[in-house]
Each structure stands twice: as structure tokens, then as C-alpha cells.
VOBAGU-549382 format. One record per atom (N, C-alpha, C): x, y, z. Coordinates in steps of 0.02 Angstrom, whole numbers, plus 50000, padded with zeros to 5 digits. Layout:
REM VOBAGU-549382
XYZ
...
//
This chain:
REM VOBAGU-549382
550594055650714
551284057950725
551704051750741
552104050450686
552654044650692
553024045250738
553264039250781
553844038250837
554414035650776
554944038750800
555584038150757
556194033550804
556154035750861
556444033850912
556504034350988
556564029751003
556584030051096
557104028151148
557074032351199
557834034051226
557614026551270
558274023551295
558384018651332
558084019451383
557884017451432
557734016651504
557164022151499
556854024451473
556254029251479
555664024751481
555174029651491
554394024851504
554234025051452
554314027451408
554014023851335
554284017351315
554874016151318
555324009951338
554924006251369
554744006951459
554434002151491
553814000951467
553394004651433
552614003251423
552584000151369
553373998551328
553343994051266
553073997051218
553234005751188
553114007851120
553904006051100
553504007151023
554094004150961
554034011850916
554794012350875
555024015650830
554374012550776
553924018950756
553464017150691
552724018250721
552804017250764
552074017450816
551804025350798
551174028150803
550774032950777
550444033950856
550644039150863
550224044650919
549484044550886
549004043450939
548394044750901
547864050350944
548014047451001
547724052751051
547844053951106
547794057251149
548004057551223
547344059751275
547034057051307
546494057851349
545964060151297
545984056051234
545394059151196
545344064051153
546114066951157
546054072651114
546574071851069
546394071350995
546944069550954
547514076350940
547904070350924
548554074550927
548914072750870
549064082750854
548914082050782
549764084150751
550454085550826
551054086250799
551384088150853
552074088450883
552514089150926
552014094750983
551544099950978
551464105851001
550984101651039
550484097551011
549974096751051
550434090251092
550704087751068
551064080251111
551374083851194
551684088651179
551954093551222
551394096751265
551094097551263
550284101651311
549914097951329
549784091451302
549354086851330
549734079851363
550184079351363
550754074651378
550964076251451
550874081051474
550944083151552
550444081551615
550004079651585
549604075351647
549814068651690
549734068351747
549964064751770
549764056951771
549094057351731
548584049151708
548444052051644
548764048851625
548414048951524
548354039151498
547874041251463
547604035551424
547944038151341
548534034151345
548864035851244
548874030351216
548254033751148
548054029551107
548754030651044
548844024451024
549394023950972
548964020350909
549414020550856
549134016750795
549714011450775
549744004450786
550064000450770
549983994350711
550193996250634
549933989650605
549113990350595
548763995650576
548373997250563
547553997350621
548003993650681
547593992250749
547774000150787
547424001250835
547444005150885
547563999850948
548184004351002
548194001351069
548254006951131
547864004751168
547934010551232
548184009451289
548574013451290
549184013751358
549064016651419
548674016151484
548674020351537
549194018751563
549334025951570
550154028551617
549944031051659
550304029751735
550474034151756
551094038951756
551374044351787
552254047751763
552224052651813
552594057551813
552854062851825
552474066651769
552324073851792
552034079251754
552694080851695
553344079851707
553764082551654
553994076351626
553904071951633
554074065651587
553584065251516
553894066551474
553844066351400
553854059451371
554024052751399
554024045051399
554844044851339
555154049151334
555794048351298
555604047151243
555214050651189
555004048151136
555124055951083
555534051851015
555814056950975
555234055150906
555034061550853
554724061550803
554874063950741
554714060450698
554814064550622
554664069150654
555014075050590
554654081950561
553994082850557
554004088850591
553204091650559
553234092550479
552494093250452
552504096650398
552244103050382
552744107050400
552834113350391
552284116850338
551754122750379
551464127750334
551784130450286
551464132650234
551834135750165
551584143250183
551974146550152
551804152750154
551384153950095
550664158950087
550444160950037
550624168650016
551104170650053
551174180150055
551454179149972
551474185649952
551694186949887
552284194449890
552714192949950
553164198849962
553754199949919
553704206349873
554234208349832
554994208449848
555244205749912
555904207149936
555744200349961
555344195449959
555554188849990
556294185349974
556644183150011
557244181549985
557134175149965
556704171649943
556504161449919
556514166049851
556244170749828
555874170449765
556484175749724
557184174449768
557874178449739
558304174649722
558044166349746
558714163449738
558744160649643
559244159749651
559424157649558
558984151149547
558934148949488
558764141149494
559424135349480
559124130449491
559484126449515
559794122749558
559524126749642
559644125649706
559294119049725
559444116749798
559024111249817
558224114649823
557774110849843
557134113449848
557004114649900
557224112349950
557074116650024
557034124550032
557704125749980
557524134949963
557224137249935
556734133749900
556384136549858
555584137049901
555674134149959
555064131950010
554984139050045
554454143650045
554344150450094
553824146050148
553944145350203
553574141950269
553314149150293
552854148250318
552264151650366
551944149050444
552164147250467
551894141950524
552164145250610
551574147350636
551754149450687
552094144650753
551874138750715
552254132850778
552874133050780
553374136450716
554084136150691
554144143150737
553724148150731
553974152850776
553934152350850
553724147350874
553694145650952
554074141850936
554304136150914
554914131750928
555764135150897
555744138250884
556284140650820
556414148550817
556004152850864
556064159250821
556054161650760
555694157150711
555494160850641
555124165550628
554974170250595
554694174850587
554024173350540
553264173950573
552724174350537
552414179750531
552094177550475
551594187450473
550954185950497
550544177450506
550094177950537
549414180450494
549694178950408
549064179550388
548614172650347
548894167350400
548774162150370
548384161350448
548214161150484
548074161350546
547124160550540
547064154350565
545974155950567
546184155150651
545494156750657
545054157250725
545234150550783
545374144850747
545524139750776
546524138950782
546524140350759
547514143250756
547424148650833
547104153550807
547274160150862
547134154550928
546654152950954
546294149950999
546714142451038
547174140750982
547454135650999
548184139051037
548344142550989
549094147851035
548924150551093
548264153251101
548114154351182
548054147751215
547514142151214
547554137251250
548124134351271
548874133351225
549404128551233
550004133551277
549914141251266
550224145051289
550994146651254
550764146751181
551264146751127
551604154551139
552214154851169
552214160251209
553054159751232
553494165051182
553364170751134
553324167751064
552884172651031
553084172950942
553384178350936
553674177950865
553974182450812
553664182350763
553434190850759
552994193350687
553284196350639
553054195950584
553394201050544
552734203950522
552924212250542
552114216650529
552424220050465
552944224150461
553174227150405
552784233650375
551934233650374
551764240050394
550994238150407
550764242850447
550024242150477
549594247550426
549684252950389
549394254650330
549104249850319
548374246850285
548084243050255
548514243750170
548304249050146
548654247250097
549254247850063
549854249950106
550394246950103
550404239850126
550354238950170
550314229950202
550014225850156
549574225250116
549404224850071
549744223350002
550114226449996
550354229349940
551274226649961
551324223950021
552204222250034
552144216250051
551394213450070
551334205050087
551154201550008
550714205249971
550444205249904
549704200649961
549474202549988
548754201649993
548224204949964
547564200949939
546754203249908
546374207349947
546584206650019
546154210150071
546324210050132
546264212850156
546434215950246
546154206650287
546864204550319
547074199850356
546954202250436
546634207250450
546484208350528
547004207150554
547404210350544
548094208450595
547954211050658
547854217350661
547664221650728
547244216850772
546744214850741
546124212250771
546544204450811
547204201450744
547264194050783
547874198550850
548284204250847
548804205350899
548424204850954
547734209850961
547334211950996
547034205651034
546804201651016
546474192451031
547054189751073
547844189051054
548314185151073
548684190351127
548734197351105
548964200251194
548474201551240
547824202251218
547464202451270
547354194451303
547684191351307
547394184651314
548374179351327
548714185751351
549534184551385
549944182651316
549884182451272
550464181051230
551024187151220
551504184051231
552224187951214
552454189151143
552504194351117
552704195051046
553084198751026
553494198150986
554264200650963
553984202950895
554084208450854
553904210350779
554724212850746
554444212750678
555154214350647
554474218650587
555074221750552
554804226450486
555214225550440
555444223050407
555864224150339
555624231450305
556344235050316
556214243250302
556494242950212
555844245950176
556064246750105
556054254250089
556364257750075
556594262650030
555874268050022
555774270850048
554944275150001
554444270250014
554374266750037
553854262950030
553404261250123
553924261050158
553614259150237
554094261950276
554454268750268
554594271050305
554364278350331
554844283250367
554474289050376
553774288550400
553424294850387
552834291550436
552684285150424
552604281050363
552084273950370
552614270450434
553284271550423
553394270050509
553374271050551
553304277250550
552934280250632
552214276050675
551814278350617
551104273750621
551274266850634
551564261950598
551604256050620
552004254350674
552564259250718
552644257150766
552404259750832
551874264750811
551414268150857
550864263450895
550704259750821
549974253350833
550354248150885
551124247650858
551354239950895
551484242950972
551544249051001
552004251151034
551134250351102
550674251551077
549924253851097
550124245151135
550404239951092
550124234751149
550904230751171
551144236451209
551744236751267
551354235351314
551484228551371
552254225751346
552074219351337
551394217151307
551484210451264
551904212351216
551814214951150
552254218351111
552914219851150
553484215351139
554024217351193
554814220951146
554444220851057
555074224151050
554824226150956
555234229850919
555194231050857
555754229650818
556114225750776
556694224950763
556414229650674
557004232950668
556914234750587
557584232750553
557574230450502
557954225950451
557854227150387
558634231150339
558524233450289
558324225050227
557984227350192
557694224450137
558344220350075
558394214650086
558964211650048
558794210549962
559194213449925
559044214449850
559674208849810
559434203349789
560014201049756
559874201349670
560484198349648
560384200249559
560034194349541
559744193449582
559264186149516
558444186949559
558194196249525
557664198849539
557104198349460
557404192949444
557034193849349
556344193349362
555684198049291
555064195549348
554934201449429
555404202049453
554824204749512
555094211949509
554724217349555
554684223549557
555414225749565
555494231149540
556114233149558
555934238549623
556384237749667
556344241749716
556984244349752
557044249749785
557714253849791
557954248749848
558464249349834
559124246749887
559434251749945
559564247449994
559714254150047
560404254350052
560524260350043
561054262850009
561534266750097
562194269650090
562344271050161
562144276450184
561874282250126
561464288950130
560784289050182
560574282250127
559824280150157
560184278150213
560474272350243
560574269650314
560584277650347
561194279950348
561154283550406
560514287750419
560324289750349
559684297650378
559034292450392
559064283050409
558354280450432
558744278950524
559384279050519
559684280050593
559384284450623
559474290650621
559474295550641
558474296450655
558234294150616
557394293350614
557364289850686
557544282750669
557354274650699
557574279550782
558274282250796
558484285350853
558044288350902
557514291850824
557104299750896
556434294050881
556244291450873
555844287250883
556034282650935
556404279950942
556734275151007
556944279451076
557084287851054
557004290951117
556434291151144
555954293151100
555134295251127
555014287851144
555084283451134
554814276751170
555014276651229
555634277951228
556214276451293
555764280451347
555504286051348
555314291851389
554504289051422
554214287351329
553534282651365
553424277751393
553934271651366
553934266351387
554304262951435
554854266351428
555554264551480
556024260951448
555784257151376
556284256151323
556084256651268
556734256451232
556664262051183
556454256551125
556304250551131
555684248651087
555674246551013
556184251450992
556144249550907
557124251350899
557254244150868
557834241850867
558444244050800
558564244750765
558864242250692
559164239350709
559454232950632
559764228250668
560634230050643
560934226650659
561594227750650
562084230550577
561494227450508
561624231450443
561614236450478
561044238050470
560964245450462
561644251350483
561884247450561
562354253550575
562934252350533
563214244750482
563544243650464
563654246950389
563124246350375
563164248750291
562884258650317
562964260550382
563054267650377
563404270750403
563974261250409
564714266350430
564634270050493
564154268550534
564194271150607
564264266550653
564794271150719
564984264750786
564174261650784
564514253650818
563914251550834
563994252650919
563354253650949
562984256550991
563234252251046
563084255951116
563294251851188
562754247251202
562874242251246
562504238251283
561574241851289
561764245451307
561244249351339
560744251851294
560934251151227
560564254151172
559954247351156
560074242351184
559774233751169
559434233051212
559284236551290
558884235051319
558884228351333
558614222751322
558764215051340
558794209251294
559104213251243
559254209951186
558854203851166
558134207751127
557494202451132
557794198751083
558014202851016
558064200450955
558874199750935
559164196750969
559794194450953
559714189250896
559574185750908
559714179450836
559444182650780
559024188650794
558714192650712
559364196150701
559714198150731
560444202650714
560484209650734
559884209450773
560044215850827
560384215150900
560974217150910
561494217950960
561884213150971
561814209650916
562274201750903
563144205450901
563154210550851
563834214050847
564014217750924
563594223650938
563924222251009
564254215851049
563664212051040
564034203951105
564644201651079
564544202251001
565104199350983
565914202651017
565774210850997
566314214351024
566474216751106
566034212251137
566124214451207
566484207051218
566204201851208
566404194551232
567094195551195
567554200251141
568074198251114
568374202151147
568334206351182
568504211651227
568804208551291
568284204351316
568584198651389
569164195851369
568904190851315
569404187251286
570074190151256
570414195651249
570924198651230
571304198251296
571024198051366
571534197251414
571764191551403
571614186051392
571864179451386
572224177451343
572504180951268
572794183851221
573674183351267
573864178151243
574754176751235
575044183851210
575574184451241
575954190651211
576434186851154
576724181551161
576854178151082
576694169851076
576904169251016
576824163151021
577384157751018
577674149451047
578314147051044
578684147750986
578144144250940
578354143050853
577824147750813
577974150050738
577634151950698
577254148850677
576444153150692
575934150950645
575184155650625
575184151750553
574974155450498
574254153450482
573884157150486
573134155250469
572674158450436
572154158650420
571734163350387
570944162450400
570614168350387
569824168650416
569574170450368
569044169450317
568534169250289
568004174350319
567954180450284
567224184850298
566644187950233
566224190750252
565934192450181
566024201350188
566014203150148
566134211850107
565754216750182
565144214350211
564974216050265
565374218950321
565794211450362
565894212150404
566794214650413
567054213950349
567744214350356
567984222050372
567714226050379
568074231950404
568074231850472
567494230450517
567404229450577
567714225450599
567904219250547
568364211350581
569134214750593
569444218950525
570074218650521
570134224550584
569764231450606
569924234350639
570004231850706
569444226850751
569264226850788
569804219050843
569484214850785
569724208050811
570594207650762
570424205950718
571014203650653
571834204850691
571544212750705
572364218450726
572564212550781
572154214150844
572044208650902
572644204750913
572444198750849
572634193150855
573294196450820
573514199350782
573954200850731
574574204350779
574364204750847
574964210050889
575204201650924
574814196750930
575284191950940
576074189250909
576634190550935
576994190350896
576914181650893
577394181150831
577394173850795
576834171150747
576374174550759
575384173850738
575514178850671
575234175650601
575004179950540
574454175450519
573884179350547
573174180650535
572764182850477
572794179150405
572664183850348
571854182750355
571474189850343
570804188950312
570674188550256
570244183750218
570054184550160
569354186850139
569394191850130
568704196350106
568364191950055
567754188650040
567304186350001
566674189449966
567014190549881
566354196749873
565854190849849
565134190449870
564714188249849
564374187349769
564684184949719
564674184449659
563954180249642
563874174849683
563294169349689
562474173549677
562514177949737
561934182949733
561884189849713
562694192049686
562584198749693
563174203249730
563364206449707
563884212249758
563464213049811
562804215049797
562354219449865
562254216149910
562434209049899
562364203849962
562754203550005
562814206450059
563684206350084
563584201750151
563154200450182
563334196450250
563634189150243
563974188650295
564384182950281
564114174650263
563324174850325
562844168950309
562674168150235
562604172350196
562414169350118
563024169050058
563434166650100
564214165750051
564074158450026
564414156949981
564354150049947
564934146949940
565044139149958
565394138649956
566064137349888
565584140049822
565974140349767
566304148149766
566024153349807
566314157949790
566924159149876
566834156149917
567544153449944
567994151649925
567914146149873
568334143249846
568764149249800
568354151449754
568604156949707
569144162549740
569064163449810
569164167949836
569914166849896
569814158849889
570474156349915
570974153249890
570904150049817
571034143549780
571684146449771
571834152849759
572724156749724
572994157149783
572894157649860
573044161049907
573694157349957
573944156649991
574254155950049
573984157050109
573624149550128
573054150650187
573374150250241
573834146650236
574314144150313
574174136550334
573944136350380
573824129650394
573404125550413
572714132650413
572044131850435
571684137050400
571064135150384
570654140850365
569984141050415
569924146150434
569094146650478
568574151050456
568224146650471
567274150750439
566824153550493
566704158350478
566094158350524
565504153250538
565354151950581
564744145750586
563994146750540
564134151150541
563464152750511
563364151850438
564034150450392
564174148650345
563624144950316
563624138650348
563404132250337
562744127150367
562534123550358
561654124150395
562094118650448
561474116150473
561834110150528
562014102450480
561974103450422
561944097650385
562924100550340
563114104050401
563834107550371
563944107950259
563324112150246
563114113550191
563084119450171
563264120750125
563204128950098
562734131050044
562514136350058
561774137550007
561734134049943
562424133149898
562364131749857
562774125949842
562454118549895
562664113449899
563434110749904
563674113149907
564414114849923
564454108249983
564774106250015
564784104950073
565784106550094
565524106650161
566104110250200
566964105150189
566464096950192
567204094350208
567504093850122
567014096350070
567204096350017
567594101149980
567344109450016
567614113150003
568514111050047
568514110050094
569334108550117
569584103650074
569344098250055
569734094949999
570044098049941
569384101649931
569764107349841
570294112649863
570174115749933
570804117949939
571294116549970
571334108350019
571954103750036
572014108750106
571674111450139
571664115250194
571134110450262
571244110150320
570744107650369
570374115450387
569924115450380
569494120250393
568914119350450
569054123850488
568614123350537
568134130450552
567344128350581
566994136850596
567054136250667
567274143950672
567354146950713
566624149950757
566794150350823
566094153350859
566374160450868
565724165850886
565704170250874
565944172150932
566354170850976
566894175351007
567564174551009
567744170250956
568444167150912
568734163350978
568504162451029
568944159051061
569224150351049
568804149351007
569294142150972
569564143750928
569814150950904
570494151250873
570974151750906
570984155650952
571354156651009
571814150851043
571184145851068
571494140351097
571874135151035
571624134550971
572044129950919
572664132850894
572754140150898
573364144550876
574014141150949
573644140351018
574314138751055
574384132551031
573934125651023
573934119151013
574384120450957
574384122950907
574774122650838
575504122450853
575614129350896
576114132150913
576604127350959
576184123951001
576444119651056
576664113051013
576544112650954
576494103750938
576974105550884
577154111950860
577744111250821
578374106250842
//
């Protein structure tokens, strides 16, 4: 494991490691990537063997139990996924993208550092054994169905992966675990969901939650199965399911256990749900009760809401086909009773992947462009953050400060309780 860099005044500093230097072992036990550097790095006397220039040198330290010696590393190299899942979204995208998207990862270390979602059928005996020893704790699974042969048949596996057998090993033995299901059409719902959240529910409260997440279908499915799309018929009558199933939990368990995530109530056109319906909002970054927070935190923030503004000003927000009924009713009006303030939204239909693609994260930044290039933006345009990766990039290489050049606009993303629109609408206003 390469050293990339080291913070000033730290003890890796004083013990004289260099940027390039190779982790080789720590009290004897090699170390094989950030997870183990992290678990075995906490002793208070370690002997760290490095690789320098094709020599080995050994360092006894003494430290503090939480001193890490200020030392930063390449990337891991990320597990590949071997699943063969008909709704994978890598195996939807068009060609021609960078190759990172074309990469399906599997690696449960990404789900302890990252919250990614694994299914855990890449997992041997020495994996399970190592997540108990290091105390890799919580993961995120994706079970999707416990049927053998549906599960089977939605991972594209040869043979039964003992999933039961690895949950069973890792909660009996304290691990915390979060599951999700990608719900498809006829295929893993109704009872095969009952059953599969009956098995997960059996190991409450390691098992601390069920998130379900409709199945994303884009038009560049050439080659793979066709399978139904969830439609707002389907949303609501798997609501109304997912509901009396989350009551009977609620009654057994004390929560109600199995989630949908925020599609679902969106594409069935039903309020989204109170606080109270999230229990402790395990699975927020999966997109369950993210829309509540959103609409409660914009809720505070409306007291702080100017009744006008000095000078006129004109701006516009960027959403995808998803979220814009909820934006224009909820927030949009909001800002729009400010007098002096015209707030235009621009609805973005997803052309890149598909009409059926509607959330705002898989917009591109060519079909922004398309969607703003005739328009009257004002004097700012704002994105949702989620737009763009941290490399301010858009799925389809786009980049952000490029897209504002083509449309001669400063564009900035917005966080998800708009309050830096808020505060740049008075700055605008004030500097007229």
C-alpha cells in the first residue's frame, strides 16, 4: 500500500517516511489496504515494516492509540462485481462513456467506507471472518430476494451463494446491516416479498432496516431481458402492500422496518410521509426520507425568507421530470412570493437515457444544455449537487464549468435545503 502523502508535523513526518514508501506490515501482519492499516495501526508499540527502493525498513513507534502517523494512500483496487443482474444500471449505459461506468464494483470494504451497496456473493470464509475481526460495522446489502430461485435468477447466479448462512455468521457475531431490494414488477414482489422480508426481519436488530427501490429501466436495454417498468398503478397498489407490511413490523418490532424509497411515493403521486414514517432514517443517502428532510429543513428556512427584495432579480433552477412537481409546488412558489425575485424552473426531460429516467442525479450535461440554450436564465443558473461527481462532471463527460461557458451563465449547485440560494438572491440584490 503506497504512501501518496504526509501531513506536516505528524509522526510519520518525525519517523522520516517519504511519499512512495510501501506499507508492508505492521507487528507482523501484512497489510493488505486502508481497512487493515486502520485496525492494526491502533496499537500503542508497533514495529512498521515499509518497502523502500526495493529494501525493507522497520520503524518502532511509539503514539497514541488514535494517531494514524498522518499518512494519506492511493486508491484501493476495487472488487469487480461478478453478478449478472438484468436491471443493473453499468450494463444500461450507452457506449461511449468513460470507463469507470462501465466498472460494476462488489467490495464490501466500499460498503463500510462509503455506504455502497453489496450482495455479498463474492464473499469466502476469509472475507466473512475478516469483517468480524476488524469490526466492519455497518454494511449495506442488497438481498433483492431470498427465494433461491428467484435470487438466482435477479443476481444471474449458477448456484445458491448461502446468503442466509453468511447474514447468520456476521449478525450472530455483532455486525450491523442495512438491506435494500430493488422491487421488479412480477418478479420479487407480493409474497416473494413477504418471504424475503420475513427472513431479513428474523435477524432484528442486527438487520436494522429494509429499503425497497423501484427498478431503473433506461432505453439503451439492447441484448438484455425485457422487464416491466413501474408504472404509477404499480407504485401505488406496491404502497399500499410495502404499508401493511411495515404496520405488522411496527407492532412486532417497534419499527416498521421496511422502507420505500422516495420514487416510489413520487411516481405514485402520493404525499410523502411524516418524520415518523423513517423511524431513524437508516437509509437516507439510499433516498429513503431524503424528501421529507428536504421539505422539513425548507420549511425552517422559509422563516428567514425576505418579504422583498431591494433590486430585481432573476434566476433559474435546473430539475429532472421527477422532482419538478414537488419543486414547483412546494419550494419554487416559496421563493416566487418574494416580491422582486422571478425564480424560473427548468424541467429537464432525460433524452440521454430515456424519458423513464426521471431523477435529477442522471441528467447530462448535454441535455441541460438542450434544455436551457433558447431560454432566459437570468443571471444565475443552479443545479442540484448531485448533478455532478466530485470531479464537478456529468455522466456524460460534460463538465460543469463547461457547460456555463456554452451557456455564458455562472452556474452554481445548490444544497439540498436551497439555503445558498437564498443567501446569493440578497448578495445579488444588495450589489445592484
Amino acid at each position: 500500500m503506497k504512501i501518496t502523502a504526509i501531513d506536516e508535523y505528524s509522526t510519520g513526518q518525525d519517523i522520516g517516511l517519504l511519499p512512495g514508501d510501501k506499507i508492508w506490515k505492521i507487528n507482523g501482519r501484512r497489510i493488505r489496504d486502508i481497512l487493515d492499516f486502520r485496525f492494526f495501526i491502533t496499537d500503542e508499540e508497533i514495529a512498521l515494516e515499509i518497502e523502500r527502493d526495493k529494501e525493507r525498513v522497520i520503524f518502532d513507534i511509539e503514539k497514541e492509540t488514535d494517531d494514524a502517523l498522518g499518512l494519506s494512500f492511493e486508491p484501493i483496487k476495487v472488487r469487480m462485481c461478478g453478478n449478472d443482474c438484468p436491471f443493473c444500471f453499468v450494463d444500461q449505459n450507452p457506449a461511449g462513456m468513460r470507463k469507470t461506468l462501465y466498472f460494476r464494483d462488489e467490495d464490501f470494504r466500499l460498503s463500510f467506507l462509503a455506504g455502497h451497496f453489496v450482495t455479498l456473493t463474492n464473499l469466502s470464509n476469509r472475507d466473512l471472518e475478516r469483517i468480524v475481526e476488524q469490526r466492519l460495522s455497518p454494511l449495506y446489502v442488497s438481498v433483492h430476494a431470498i427465494d433461491l430461485e428467484i435470487r438466482t435468477f435477479l443476481l444471474g447466479l449458477k448456484k445458491d451463494d448461502r446468503l442466509l448462512e453468511k447474514l447468520k455468521y456476521l449478525t450472530e457475531n455483532g455486525i450491523e446491516l442495512h438491506t435494500q431490494i430493488v422491487v421488479s414488477p412480477d418478479i420479487n414482489d407480493g409474497k416473494v416479498l413477504e418471504e424475503t422480508v420475513a427472513a431479513l426481519a428474523s435477524f432484528y436488530p442486527k438487520i436494522g432496516s429494509v429499503a425497497t427501490v423501484p427498478l431503473g429501466l433506461t432505453k439503451h436495454r439492447e441484448g438484455l431481458l425485457k422487464m416491466k417498468p413501474v408504472t404509477t398503478e404499480y407504485a401505488k397498489d406496491y404502497l399500499i402492500h410495502a404499508d401493511e407490511l411495515a404496520q405488522k413490523y411496527k407492532k412486532e418490532l417497534g419499527i416498521f422496518f421496511i422502507y420505500p424509497s422516495d420514487e416510489f411515493y413520487i411516481r405514485a403521486q402520493e404525499p410523502i410521509p411524516g418524520r415518523e414514517r423513517y423511524d431513524t432514517f437508516e437509509q437516507f443517502e439510499n433516498g429513503v426520507g431524503m424528501l421529507r428532510t428536504l421539505l422539513d429543513d425548507f420549511s425552517e428556512l422559509k422563516s428567514k425568507f425576505p418579504d422583498h427584495l431591494d433590486q430585481p432579480v432573476h434566476i433559474s433552477f435546473v430539475t429532472g421530470m421527477m422532482m419538478h412537481e414537488i419543486l414547483e409546488r412546494e419550494i419554487v412558489n416559496a421563493f416566487r412570493a418574494i416580491k422582486n425575485l422571478r425564480l424560473d424552473l427548468v424541467v429537464v426531460k432525460n433524452d440521454f437515457y430515456g424519458e423513464t429516467i426521471r431523477t435529477t442525479g442522471l441528467l447530462t450535461g448535454q441535455d441541460i444544455y438542450k434544455n436551457c440554450a433558447d431560454r432566459d436564465l437570468g443571471t444565475r443558473l443552479y443545479l442540484p449537487k448531485n448533478c455532478v461527481n466530485d470531479d464537478r462532471k456529468f455522466l456524460d463527460d460534460w463538465t460543469l464549468d463547461g457547460l456555463s461557458e456554452k451557456l455564458q451563465i455562472p452556474i452554481e449547485l445548490a444544497s439540498n435545503d436551497f439555503s445558498i440560494i437564498l443567501e446569493e438572491i440578497k448578495q445579488m440584490s444588495a450589489n445592484k
